[in-house]
KEBA-621795 format. One record per residue (C-alpha): chain; x, y, z; residue number from 1; residue in one letter. Coordinates in steps of 0.1 Angstrom, whole numbers, plus 2048, in hexadecimal, padded with zeros to 3 digits. Each point is the difference from the previous one (the first is absolute). Example, Ala and Ser with C-alpha at 12.3 -4.5 7.8 and 13.67 -1.06 7.14 Angstrom:
// residues 2
NODE:A:87B:7D3:84E:1:A
NODE:A:80E:822:7F9:2:S
END
This chain:
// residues 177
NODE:A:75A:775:6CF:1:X
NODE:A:7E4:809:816:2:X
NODE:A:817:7F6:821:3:X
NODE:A:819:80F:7F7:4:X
NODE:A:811:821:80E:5:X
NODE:A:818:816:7EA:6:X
NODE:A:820:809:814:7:X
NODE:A:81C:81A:7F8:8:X
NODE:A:825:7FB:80C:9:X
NODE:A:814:7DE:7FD:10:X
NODE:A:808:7FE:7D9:11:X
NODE:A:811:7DB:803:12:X
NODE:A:7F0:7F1:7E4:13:X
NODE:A:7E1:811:7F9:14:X
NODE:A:7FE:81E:7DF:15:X
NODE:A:7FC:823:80A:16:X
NODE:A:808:7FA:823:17:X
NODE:A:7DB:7F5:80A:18:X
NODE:A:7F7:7E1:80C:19:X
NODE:A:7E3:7EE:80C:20:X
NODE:A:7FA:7F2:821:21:X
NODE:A:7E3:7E9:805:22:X
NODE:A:7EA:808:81E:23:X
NODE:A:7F4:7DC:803:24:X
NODE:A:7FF:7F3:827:25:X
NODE:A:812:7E3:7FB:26:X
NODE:A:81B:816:7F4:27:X
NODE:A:7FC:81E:819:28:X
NODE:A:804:7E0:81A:29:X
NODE:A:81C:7F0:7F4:30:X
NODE:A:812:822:801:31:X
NODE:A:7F5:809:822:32:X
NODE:A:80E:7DF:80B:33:X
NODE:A:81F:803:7EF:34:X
NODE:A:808:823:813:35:X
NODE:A:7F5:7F4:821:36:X
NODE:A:819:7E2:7FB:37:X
NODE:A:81A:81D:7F5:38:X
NODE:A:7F8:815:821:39:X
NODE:A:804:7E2:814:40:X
NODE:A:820:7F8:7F3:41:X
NODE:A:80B:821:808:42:X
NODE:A:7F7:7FE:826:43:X
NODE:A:812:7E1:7FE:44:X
NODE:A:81F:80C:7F6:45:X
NODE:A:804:822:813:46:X
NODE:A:7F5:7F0:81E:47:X
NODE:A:81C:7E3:7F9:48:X
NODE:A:81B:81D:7FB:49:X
NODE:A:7F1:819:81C:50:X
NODE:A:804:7E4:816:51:X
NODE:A:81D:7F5:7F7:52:X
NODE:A:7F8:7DC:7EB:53:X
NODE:A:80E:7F9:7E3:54:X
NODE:A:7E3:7FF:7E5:55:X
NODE:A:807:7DC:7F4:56:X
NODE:A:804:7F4:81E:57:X
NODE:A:7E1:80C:80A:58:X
NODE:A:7F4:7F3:7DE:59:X
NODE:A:80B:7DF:808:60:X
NODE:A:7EF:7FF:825:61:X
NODE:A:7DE:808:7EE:62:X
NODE:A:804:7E8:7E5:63:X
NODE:A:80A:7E4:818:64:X
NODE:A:7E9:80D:820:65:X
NODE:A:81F:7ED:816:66:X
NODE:A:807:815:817:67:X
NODE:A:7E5:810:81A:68:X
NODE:A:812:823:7F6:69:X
NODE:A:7F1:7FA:7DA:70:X
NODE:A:7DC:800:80F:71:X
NODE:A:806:81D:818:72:X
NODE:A:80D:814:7E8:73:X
NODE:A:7EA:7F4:7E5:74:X
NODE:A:7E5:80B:816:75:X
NODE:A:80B:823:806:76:X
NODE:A:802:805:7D8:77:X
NODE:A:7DF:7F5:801:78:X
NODE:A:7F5:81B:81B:79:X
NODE:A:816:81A:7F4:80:X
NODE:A:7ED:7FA:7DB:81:X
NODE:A:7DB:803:813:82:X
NODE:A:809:820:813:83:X
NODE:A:80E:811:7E0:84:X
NODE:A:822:802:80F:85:X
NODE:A:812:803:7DE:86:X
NODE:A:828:7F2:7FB:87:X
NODE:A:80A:825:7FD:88:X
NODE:A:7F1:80A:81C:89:X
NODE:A:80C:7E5:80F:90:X
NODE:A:825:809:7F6:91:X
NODE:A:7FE:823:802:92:X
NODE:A:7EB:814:81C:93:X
NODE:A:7F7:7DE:818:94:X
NODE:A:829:7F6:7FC:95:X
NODE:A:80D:825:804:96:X
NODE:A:7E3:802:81D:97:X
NODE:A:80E:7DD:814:98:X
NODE:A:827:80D:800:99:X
NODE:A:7F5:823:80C:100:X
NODE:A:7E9:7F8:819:101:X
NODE:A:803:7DB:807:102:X
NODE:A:813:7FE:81F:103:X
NODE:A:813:7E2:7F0:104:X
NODE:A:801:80D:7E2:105:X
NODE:A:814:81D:80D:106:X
NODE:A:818:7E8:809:107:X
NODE:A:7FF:7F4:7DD:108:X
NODE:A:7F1:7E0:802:109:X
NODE:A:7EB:7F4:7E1:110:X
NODE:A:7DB:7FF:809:111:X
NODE:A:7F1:7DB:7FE:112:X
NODE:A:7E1:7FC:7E2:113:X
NODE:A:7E3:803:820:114:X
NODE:A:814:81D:810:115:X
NODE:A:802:816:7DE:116:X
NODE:A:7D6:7F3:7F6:117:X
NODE:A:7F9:80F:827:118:X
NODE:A:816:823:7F9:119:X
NODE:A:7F1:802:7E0:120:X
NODE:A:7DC:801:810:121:X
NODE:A:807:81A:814:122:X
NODE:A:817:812:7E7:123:X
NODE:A:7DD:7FE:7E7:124:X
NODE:A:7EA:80A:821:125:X
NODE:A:819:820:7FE:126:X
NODE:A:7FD:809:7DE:127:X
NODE:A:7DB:7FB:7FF:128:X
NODE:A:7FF:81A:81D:129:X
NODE:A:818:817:7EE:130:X
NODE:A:7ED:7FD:7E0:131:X
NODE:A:7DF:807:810:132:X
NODE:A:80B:81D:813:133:X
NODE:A:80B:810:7E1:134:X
NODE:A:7E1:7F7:7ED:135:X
NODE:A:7EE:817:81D:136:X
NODE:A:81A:81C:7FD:137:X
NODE:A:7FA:804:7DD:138:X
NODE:A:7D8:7FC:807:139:X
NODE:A:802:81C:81B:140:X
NODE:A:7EA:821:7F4:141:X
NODE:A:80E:820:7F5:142:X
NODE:A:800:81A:823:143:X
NODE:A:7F6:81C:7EE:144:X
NODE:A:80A:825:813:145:X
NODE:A:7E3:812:809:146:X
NODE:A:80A:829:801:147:X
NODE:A:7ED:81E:805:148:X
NODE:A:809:816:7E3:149:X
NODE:A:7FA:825:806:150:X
NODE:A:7ED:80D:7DB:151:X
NODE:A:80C:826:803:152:X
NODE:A:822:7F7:800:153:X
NODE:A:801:7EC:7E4:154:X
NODE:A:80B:815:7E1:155:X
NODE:A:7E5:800:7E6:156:X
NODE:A:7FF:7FC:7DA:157:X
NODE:A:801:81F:7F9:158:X
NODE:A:822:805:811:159:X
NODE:A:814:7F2:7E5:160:X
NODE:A:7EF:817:7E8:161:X
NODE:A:806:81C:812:162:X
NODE:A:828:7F8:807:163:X
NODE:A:7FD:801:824:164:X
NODE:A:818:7E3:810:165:X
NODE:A:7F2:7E5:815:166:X
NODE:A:81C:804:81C:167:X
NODE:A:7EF:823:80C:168:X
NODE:A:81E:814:7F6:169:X
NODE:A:7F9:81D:7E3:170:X
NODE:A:811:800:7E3:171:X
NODE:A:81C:81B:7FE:172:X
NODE:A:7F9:81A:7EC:173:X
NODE:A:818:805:7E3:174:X
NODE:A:7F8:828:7FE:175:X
NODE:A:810:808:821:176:X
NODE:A:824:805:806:177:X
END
């Protein structure tokens, strides 16, 4: 028990909905590589559909490394992993990105794997910028307004005491017709 950590949340098969997950490396390791195979699948795929592949063919090309398009585009998974160029980024901002801006993707040709990886560089180089800035916006100090405040014409505490209004005018006086 001592390396083990208590966990609250999935209830498949464990009482009171706690379970225990070990913190052992081995296992930490075995899960770290099991995402990152999960991740890279994902690029895979959304770059097989952004660029218009069909994901078992593209599955068969890496599987059988025939053609020289299986290792070019097996190679651009590999740098769109490394640069953290995720498979919804990838299908989402860097695709919308290539047919808005792309001059052939305004005439509505699909991007090739290297052309989306290189718009997807500078798409991230965008949003790093765009983050950044507003990291700074939100770090900019407080302009405080610096007045000169006359004293005497400030009313003082004893004018609320008194009944005299803070707007200068006098009250009217009820015994007068």
């Amino acid at each position: 028990m001592a390396n083990t950590q208590i966990w609250e949340g999935d209830t498949k098969g464990f009482k009171d909905g706690v379970r225990e997950r070990s913190n052992d490396p081995m296992l930490i390791m075995a899960w770290r590589k099991q995402y990152m195979r999960c991740e890279k699948t994902c690029i895979m795929e959304e770059l097989a559909k952004s660029c218009g592949y069909g994901i078992l063919l593209v599955q068969f090309w890496l599987r059988n490394r025939l053609n020289p398009s299986a290792i070019d585009f097996y190679e651009v998974c590999t740098l769109c992993y490394e640069h953290e160029l995720t498979g919804h980024l990838l299908s989402g901002t860097i695709l919308a990105d290539w047919y808005a801006n792309d001059w052939r993707g305004v005439k509505g040709q699909k991007p090739t794997p290297i052309q989306l990886f290189e718009r997807g560089l500078s798409v991230k180089a965008d949003l790093l910028v765009q983050a950044e800035n507003a990291r700074y916006a939100s770090k900019t100090p407080a302009k405080f307004i610096v007045r000169q405040i006359d004293l005497d014409s400030l009313p003082s505490a004893n004018d609320s005491i008194t009944g005299r209004q803070q707007s200068g005018h006098n009250r009217a006086d009820l015994s007068q017709p």
